[in-house]
N, C-alpha and C positions, 0 to 999 in steps of 0.2 A: 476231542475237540480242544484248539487253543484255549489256552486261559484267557486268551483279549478276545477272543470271539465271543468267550460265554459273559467276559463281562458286557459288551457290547451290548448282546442282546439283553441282557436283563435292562441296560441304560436305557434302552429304546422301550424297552416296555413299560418303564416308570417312565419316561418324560409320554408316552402315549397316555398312559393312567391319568398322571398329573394334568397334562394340556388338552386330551382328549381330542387329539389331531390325528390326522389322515397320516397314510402312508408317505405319502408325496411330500410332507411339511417336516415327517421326521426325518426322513432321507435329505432334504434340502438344509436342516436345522446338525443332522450328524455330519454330511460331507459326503454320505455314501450313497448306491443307488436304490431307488423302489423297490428292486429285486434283492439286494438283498435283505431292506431292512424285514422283507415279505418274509423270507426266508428265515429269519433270525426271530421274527415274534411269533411265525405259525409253529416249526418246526425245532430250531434248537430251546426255545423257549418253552416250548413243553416240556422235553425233556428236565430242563433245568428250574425249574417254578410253574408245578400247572396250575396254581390256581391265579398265580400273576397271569400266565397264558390265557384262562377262560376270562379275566378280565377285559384282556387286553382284543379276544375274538367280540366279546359284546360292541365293545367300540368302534372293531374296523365293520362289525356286521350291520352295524348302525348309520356310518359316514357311508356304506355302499347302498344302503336304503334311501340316503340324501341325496345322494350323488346328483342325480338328473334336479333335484331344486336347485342344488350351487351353481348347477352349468347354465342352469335356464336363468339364473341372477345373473350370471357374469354376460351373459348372452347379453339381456337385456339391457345392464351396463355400459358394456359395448356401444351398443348402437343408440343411444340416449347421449354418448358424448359426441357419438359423432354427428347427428341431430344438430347441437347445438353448434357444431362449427360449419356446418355447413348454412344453415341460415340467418 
């Protein structure tokens, strides 16, 4: 594995640790995509720090637990602004 690879992934597992953010917000916060930040905390991240990896699996196993609350907020969000412009 590249050496910017393996630092990469360790970044993305401390800024996940530290922010306790979704996949989607570190990929949008590194520049890179979903897939691979996916890639880089499940699998070269093991390899390279498992016990940063088992951190880092409780978190996204948690935000996947949440998932349908955020959507149904932002859902609800949605349509309460537009509410408001329409009457």
């Amino acid at each position: 594995m590249r050496h910017y690879i393996e630092e990469r992934a360790l970044e993305l597992g401390s800024f996940i640790i530290e922010n306790r953010t979704t996949v989607r917000a570190a990929a949008q916060s590194f520049g890179i995509s979903k897939s691979t930040v996916h890639k880089d905390v499940t699998e070269r991240l093991a390899k390279l720090d498992p016990l940063m990896a088992v951190q880092v699996k409780r978190i996204l196993e948690e935000n996947k637990a949440e998932r349908h609350i955020r959507g149904g907020e932002a859902t609800r969000q949605k349509y309460s602004r537009d509410s408001r412009k329409v009457g």
